[in-house]
VEXLUMPA-152144 format. One record per atom (N, C-alpha, C): residue in one letter; atom name; x, y, z. Coordinates in steps of 0.001 Angstrom, whole numbers, plus 524288, in hexadecimal, padded with zeros to 5 digits. Layout:
// residues N
> r | a | px | py | pz
> A | CA | X | Y | Z;
...
This chain:
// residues 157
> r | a | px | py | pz
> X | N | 82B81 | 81B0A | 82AEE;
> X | CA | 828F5 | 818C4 | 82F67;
> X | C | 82CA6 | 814B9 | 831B4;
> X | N | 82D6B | 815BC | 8368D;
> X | CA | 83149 | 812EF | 83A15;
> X | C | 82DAF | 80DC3 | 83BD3;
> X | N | 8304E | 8084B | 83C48;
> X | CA | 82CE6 | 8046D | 83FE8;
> X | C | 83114 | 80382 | 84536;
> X | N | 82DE7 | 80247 | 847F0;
> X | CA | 83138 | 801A5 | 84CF3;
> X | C | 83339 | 7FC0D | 84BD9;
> X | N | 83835 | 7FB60 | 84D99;
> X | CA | 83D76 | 7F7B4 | 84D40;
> X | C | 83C27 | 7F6B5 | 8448D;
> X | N | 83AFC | 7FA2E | 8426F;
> X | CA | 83BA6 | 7F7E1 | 83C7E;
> X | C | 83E65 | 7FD2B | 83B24;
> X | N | 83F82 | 7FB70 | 835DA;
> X | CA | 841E5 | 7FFCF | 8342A;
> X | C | 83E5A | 803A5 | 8313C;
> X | N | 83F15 | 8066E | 82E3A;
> X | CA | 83BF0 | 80B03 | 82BD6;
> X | C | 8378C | 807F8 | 828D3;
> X | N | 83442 | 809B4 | 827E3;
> X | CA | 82EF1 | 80870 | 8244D;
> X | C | 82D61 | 80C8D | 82131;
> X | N | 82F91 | 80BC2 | 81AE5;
> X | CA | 82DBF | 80FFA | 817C6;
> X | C | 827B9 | 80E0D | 8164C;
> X | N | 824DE | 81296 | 8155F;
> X | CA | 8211E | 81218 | 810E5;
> X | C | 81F05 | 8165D | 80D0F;
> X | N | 81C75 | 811D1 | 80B00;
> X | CA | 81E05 | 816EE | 80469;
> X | C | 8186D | 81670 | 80290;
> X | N | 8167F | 81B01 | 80255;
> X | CA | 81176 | 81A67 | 7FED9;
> X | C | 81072 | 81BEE | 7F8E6;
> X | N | 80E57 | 81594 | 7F75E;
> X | CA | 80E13 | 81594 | 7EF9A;
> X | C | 8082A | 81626 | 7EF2A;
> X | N | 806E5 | 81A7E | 7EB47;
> X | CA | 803FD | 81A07 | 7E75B;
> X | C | 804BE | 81B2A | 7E23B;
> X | N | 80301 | 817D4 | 7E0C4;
> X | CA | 80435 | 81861 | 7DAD1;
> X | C | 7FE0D | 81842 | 7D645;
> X | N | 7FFA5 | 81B8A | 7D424;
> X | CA | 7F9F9 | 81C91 | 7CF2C;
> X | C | 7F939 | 81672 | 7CE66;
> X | N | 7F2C8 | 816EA | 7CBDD;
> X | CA | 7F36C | 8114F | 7C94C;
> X | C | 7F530 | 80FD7 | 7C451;
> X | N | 7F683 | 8173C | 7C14B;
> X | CA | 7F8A4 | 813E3 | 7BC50;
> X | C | 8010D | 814D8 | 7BACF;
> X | N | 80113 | 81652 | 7BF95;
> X | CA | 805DD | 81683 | 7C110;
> X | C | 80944 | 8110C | 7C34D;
> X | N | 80C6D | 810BE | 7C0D1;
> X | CA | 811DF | 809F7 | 7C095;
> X | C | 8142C | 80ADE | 7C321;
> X | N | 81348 | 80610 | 7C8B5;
> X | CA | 818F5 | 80865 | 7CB99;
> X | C | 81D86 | 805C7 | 7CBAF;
> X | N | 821B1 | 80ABD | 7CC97;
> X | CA | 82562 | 80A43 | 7CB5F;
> X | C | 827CB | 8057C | 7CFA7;
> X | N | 82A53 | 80121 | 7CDE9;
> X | CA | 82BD1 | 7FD72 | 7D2F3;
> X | C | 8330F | 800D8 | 7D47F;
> X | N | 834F3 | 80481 | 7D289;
> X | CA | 839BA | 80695 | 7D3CF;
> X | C | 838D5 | 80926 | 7D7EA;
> X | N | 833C3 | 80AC1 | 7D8D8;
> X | CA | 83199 | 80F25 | 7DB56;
> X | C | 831C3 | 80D55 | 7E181;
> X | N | 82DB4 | 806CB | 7DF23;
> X | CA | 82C97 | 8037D | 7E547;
> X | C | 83311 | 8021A | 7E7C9;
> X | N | 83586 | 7FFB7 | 7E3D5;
> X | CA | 839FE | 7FDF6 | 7E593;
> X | C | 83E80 | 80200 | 7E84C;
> X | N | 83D20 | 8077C | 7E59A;
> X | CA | 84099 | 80AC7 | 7EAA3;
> X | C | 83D96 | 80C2B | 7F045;
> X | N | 83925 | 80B37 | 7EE1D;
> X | CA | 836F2 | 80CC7 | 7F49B;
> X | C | 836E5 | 808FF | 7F8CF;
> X | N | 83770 | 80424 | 7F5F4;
> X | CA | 838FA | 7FEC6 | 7F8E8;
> X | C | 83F42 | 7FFEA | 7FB9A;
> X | N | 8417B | 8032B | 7F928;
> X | CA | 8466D | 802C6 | 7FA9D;
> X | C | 8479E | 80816 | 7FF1A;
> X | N | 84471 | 8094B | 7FF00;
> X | CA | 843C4 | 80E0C | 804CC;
> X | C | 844DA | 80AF3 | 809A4;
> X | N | 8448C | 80716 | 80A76;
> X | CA | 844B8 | 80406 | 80F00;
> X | C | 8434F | 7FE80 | 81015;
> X | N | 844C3 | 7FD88 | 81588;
> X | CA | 84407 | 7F5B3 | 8145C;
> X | C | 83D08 | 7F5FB | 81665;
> X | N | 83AFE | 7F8AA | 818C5;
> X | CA | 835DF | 7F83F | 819DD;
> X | C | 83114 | 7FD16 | 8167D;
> X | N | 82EC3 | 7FACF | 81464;
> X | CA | 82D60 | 7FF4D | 80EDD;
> X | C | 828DD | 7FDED | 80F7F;
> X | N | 8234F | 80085 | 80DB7;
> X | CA | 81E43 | 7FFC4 | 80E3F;
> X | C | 81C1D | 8046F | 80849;
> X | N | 81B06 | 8019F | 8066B;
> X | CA | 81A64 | 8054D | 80114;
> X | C | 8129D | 80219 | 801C8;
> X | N | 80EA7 | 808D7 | 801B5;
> X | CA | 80B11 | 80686 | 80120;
> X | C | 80699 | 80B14 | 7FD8E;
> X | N | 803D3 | 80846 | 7FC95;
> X | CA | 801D7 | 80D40 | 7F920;
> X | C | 7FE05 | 80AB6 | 7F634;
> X | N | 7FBAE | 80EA5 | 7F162;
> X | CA | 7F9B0 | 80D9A | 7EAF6;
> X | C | 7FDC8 | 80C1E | 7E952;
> X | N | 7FDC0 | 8076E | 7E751;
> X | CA | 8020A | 805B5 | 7E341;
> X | C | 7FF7C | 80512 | 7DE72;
> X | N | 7FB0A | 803D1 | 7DDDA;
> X | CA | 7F78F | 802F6 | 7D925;
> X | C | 7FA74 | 7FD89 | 7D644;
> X | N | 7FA93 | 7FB43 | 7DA2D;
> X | CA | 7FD10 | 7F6B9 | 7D802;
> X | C | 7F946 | 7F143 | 7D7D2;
> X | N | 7F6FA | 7EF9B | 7D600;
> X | CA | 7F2CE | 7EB1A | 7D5E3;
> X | C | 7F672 | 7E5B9 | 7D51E;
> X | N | 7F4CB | 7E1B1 | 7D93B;
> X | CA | 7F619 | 7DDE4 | 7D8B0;
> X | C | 7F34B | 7D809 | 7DCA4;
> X | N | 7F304 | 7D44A | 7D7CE;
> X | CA | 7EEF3 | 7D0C0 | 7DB6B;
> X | C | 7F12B | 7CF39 | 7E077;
> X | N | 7F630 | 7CFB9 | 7E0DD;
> X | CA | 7F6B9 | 7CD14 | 7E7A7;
> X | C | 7F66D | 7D08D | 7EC26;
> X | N | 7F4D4 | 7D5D9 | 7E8B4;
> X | CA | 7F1D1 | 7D861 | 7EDB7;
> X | C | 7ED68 | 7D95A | 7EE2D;
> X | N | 7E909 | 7D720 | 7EC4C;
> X | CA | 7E38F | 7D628 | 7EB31;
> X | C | 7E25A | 7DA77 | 7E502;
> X | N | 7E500 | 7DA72 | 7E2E2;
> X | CA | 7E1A1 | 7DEE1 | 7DC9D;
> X | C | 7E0F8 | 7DB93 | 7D88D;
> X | N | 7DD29 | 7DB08 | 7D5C8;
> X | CA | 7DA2C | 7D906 | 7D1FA;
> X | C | 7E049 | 7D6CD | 7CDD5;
> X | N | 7E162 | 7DAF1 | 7CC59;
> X | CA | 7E61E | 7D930 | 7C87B;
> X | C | 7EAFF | 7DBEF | 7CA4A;
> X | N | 7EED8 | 7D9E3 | 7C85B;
> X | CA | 7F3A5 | 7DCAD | 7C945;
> X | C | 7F775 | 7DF58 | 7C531;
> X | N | 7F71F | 7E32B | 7C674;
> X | CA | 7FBA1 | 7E743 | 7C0EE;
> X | C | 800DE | 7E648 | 7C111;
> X | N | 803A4 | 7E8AD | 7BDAD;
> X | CA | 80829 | 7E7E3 | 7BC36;
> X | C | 80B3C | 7EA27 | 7C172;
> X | N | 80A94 | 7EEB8 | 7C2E7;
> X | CA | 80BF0 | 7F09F | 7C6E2;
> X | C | 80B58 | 7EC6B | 7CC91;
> X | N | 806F4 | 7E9EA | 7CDFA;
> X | CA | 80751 | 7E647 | 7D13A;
> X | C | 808F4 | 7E128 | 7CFDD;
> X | N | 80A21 | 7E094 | 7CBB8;
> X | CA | 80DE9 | 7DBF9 | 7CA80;
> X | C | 8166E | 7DC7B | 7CCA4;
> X | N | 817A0 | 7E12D | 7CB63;
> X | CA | 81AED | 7E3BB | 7CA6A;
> X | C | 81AC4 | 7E5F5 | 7D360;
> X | N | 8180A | 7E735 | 7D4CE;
> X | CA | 81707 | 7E59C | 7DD35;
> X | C | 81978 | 7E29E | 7DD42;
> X | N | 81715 | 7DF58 | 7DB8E;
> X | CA | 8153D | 7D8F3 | 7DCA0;
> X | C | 81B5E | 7D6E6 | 7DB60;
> X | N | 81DE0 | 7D83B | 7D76D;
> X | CA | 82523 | 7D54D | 7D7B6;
> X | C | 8283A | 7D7D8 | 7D9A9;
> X | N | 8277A | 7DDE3 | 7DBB1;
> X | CA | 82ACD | 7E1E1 | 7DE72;
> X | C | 82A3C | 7DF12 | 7E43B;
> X | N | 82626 | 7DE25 | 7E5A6;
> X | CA | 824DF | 7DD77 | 7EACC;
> X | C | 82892 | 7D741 | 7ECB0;
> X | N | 828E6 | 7D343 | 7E7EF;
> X | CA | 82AF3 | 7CEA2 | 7E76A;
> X | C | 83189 | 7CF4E | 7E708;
> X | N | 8321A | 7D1E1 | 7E4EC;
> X | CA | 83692 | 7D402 | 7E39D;
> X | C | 83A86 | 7D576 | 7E88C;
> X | N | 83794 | 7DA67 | 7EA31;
> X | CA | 8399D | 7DCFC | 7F033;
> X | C | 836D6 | 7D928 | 7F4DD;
> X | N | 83505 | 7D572 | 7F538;
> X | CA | 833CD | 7D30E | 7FA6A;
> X | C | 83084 | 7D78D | 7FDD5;
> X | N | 82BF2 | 7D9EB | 7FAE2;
> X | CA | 8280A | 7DE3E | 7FBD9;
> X | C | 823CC | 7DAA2 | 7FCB9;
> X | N | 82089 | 7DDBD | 801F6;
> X | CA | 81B91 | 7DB1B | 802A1;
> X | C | 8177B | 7DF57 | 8015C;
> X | N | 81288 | 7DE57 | 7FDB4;
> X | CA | 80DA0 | 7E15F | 7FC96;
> X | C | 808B3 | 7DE89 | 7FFEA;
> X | N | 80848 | 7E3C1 | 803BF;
> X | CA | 80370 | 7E09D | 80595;
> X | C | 7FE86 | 7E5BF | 80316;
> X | N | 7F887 | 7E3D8 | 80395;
> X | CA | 7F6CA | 7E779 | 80118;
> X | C | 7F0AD | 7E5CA | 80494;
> X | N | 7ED30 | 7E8FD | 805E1;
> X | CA | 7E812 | 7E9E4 | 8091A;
> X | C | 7E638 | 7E2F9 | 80583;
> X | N | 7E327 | 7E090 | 80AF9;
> X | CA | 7DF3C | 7DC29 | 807F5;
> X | C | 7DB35 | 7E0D9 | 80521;
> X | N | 7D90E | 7E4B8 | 80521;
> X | CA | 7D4D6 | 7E75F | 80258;
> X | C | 7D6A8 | 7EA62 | 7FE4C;
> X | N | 7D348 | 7ED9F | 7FA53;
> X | CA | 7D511 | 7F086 | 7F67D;
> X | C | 7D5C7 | 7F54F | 7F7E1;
> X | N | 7DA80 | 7F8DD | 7F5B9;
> X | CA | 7DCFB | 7FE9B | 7F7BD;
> X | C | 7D988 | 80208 | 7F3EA;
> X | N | 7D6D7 | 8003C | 7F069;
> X | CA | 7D54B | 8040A | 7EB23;
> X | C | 7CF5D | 80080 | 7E9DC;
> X | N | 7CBE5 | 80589 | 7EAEF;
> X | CA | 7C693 | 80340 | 7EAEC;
> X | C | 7C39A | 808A7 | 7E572;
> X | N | 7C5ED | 8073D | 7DDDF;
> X | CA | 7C468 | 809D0 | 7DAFA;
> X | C | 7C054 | 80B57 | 7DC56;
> X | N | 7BE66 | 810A5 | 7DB81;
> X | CA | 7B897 | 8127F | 7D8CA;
> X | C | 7B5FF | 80FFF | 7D5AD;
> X | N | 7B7BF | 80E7C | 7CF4F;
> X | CA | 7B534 | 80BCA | 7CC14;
> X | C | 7B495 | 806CD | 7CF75;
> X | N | 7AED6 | 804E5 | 7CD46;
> X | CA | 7AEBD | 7FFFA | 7CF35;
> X | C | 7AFC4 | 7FB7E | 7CBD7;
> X | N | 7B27C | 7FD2A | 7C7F5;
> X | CA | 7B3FC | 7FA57 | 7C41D;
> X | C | 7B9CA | 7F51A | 7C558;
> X | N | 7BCF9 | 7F993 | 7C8A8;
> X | CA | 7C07D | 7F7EC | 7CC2F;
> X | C | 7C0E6 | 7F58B | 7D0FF;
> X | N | 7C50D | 7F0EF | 7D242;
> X | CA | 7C28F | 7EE83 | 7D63D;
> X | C | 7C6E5 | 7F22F | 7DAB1;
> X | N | 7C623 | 7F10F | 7DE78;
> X | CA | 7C9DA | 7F2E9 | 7E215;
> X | C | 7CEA0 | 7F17C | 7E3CA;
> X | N | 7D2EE | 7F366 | 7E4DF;
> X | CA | 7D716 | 7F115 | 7E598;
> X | C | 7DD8A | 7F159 | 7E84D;
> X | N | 7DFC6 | 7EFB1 | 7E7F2;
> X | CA | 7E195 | 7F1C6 | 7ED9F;
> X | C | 7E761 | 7F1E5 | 7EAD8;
> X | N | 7E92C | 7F816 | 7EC66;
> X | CA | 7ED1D | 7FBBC | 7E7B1;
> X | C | 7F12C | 7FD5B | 7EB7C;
> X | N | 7EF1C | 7FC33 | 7F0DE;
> X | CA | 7F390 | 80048 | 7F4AF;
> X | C | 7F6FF | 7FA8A | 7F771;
> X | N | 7F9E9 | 7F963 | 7F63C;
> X | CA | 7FEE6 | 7F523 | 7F891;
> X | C | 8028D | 7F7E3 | 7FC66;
> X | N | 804F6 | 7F3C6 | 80033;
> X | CA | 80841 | 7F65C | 80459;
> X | C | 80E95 | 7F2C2 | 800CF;
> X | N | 813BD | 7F324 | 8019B;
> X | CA | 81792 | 7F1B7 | 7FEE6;
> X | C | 81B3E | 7F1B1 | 80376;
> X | N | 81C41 | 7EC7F | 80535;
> X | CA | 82060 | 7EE60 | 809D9;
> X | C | 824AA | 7EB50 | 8070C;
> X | N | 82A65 | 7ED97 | 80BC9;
> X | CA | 82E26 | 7EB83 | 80B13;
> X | C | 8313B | 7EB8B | 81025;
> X | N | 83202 | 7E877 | 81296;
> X | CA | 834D5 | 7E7B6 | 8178D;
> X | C | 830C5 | 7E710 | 81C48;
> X | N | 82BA5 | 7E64D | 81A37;
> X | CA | 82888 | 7E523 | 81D4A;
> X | C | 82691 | 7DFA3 | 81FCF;
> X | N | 82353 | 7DFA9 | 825AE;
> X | CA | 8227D | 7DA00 | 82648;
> X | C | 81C49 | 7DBAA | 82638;
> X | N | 81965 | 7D656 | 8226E;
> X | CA | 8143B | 7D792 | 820FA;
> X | C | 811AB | 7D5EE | 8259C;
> X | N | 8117E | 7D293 | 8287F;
> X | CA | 80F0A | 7D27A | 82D62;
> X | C | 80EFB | 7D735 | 830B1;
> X | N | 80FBF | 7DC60 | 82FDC;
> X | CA | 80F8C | 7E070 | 832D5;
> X | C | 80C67 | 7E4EE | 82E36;
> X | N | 80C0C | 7E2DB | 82B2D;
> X | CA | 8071F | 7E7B3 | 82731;
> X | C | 8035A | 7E4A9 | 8277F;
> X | N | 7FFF8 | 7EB36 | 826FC;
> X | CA | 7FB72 | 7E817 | 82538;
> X | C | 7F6E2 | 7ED9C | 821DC;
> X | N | 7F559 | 7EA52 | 81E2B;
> X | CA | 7F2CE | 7EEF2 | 819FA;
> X | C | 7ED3E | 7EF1E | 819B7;
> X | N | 7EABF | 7F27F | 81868;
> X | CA | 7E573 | 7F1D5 | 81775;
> X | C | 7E29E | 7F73C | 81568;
> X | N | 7DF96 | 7F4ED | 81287;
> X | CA | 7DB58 | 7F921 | 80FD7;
> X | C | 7D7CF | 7FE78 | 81357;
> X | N | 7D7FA | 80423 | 81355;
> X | CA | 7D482 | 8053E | 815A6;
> X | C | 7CF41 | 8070E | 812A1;
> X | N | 7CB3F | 806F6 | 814FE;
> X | CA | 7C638 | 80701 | 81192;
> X | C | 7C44D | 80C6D | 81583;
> X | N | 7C652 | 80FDB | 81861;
> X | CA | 7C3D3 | 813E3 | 81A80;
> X | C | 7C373 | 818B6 | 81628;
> X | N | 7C50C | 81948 | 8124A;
> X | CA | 7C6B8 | 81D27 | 80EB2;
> X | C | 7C091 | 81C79 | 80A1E;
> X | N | 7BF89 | 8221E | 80939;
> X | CA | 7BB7F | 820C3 | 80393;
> X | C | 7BFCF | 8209E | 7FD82;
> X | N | 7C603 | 81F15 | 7FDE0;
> X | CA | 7C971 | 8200D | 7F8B7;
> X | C | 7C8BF | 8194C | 7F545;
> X | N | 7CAAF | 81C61 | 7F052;
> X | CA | 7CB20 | 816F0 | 7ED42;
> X | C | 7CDFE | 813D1 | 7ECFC;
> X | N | 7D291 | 81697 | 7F153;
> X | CA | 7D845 | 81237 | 7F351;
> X | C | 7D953 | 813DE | 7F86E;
> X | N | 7D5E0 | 80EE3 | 7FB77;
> X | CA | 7D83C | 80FD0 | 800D6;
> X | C | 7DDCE | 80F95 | 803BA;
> X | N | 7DDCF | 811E3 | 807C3;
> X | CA | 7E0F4 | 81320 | 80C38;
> X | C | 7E45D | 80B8F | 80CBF;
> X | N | 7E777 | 80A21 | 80CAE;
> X | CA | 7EA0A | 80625 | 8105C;
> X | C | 7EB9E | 80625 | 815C4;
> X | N | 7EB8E | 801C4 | 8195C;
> X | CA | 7EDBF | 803F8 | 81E2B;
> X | C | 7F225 | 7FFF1 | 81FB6;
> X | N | 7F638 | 80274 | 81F9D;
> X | CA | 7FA1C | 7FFED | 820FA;
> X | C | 7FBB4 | 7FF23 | 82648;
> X | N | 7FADE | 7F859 | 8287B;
> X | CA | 7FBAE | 7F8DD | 82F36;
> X | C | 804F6 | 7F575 | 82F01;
> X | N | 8064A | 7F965 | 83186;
> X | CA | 80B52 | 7F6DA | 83372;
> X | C | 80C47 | 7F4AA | 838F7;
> X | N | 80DDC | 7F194 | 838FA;
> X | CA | 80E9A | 7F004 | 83DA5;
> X | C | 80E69 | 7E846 | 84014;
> X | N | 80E38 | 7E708 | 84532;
> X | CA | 80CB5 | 7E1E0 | 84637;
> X | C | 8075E | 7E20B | 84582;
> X | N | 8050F | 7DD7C | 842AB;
> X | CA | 80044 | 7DC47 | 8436B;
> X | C | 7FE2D | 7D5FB | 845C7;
> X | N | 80255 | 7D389 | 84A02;
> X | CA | 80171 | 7CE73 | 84B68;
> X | C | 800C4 | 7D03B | 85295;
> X | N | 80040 | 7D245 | 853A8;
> X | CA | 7FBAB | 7D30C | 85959;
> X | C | 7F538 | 7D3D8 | 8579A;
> X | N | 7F3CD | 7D55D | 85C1F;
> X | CA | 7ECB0 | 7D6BF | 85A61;
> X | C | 7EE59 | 7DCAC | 85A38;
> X | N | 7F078 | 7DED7 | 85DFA;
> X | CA | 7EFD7 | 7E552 | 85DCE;
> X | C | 7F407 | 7E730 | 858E6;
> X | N | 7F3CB | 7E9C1 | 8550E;
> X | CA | 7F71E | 7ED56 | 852E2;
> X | C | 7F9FA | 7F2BE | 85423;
> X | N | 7FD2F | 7F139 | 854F4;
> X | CA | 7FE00 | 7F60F | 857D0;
> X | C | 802AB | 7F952 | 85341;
> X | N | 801E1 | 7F979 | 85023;
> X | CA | 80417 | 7FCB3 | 84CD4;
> X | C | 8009C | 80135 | 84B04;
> X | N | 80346 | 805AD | 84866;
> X | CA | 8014A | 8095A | 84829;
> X | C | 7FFE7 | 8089B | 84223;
> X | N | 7FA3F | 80AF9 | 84024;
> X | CA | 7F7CC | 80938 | 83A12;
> X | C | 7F84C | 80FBF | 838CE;
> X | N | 7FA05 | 80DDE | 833C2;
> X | CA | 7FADC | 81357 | 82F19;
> X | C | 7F666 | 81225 | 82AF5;
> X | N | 7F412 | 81616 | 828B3;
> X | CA | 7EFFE | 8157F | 822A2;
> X | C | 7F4CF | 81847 | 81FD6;
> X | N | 7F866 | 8144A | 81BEE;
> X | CA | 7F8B5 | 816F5 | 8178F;
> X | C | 7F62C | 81836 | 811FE;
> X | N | 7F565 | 81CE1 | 81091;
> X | CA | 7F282 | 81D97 | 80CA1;
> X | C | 7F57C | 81DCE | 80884;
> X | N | 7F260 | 81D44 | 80355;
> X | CA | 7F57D | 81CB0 | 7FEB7;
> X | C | 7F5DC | 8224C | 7FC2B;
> X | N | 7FA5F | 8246C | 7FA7E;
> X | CA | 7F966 | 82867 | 7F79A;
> X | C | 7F43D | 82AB1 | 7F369;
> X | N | 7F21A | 828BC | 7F248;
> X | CA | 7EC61 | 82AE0 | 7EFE1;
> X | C | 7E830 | 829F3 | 7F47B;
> X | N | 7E959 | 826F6 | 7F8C5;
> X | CA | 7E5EF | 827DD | 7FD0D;
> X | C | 7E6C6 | 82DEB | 7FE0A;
> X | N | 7EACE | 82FA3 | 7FF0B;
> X | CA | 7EDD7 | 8332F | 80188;
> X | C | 7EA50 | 83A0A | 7FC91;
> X | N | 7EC7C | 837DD | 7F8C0;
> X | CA | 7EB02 | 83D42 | 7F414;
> X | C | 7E507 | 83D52 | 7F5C0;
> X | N | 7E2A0 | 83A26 | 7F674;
> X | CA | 7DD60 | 83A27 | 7F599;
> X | C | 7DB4F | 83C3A | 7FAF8;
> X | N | 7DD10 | 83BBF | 7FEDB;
> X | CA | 7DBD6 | 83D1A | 8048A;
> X | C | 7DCC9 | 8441E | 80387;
> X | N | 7E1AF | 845A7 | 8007D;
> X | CA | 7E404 | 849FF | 801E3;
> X | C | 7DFE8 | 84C77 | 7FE29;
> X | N | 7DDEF | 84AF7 | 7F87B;
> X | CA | 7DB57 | 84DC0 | 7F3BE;
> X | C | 7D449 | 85046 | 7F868;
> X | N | 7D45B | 84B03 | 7FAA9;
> X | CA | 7CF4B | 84C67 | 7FFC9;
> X | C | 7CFA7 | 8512B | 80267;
> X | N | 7D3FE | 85085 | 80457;
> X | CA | 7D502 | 85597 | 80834;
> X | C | 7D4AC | 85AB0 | 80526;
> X | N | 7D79D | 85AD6 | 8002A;
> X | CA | 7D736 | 8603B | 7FD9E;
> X | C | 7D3A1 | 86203 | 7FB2D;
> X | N | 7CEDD | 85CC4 | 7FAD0;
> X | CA | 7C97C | 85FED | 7F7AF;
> X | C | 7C5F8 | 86190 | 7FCD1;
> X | N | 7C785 | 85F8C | 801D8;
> X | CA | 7C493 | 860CD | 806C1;
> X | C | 7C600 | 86608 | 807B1;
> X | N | 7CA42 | 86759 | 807AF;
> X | CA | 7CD20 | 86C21 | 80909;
> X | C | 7CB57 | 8723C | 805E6;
């Protein structure tokens, strides 16, 4: 994705199982695809400074990559993952990961139009300091958004 007067804008979509470790060799080459990078997805990564109850080893291990590379995590004020059991509280699993970005021009948020147990994010790019927006809005979905839309279609079919 081209921006007008910027240079290229990769993005990369992560999901990852929840009992699957991710690999930080993995993040760090895809960081290296380019100076403007947008890695967003299931990361299954829990951590309190993005509103989740506790934080895992894996979001400890964000949390100094991101310190490390001069990476910004922004993540929905609401929760991305609303369990079945009600045993579980809800919580918010899908993070955006930039690099060469200016955060005054994103902006993230939860969608609640879906009946799934991990909603949709919507990622807005662009200026957001006029009243009108005049940028164009994308829904990226997360890969198990995606399986689960397609598993629909083939039991309809």
């Amino acid at each position: 994705m081209a921006m007008n007067g910027h240079c290229s804008l990769i993005l990369v979509s992560i999901d990852l199982p929840p009992k699957k470790r991710l690999l930080w060799n993995d993040i760090e080459t895809l960081l290296a695809l380019g100076d403007a990078i947008i890695l967003f997805g299931d990361f299954y990564i829990k951590n309190t400074d993005w509103r989740c109850d506790t934080t895992n080893i894996n979001g400890r291990a964000l949390a100094t990559l991101v310190e490390d590379h001069e990476l910004a995590i922004i993540a929905p004020l609401t929760p991305t993952h609303l369990p079945a059991n009600i045993r579980y509280r809800p919580e918010t699993l899908d993070l955006i990961i930039l690099k060469g970005m200016v955060l005054n021009q994103i902006s993230i948020e939860t969608l609640y139009c879906l009946s799934l147990d991990d909603l949709p994010i919507l990622l807005k790019l662009g200026s957001f300091t006029g009243t009108e927006q005049s940028i164009e809005t994308k829904q990226l979905l997360t890969g198990r958004e995606c399986q689960l839309r397609l598993r629909k279609l083939i039991l309809l079919t």
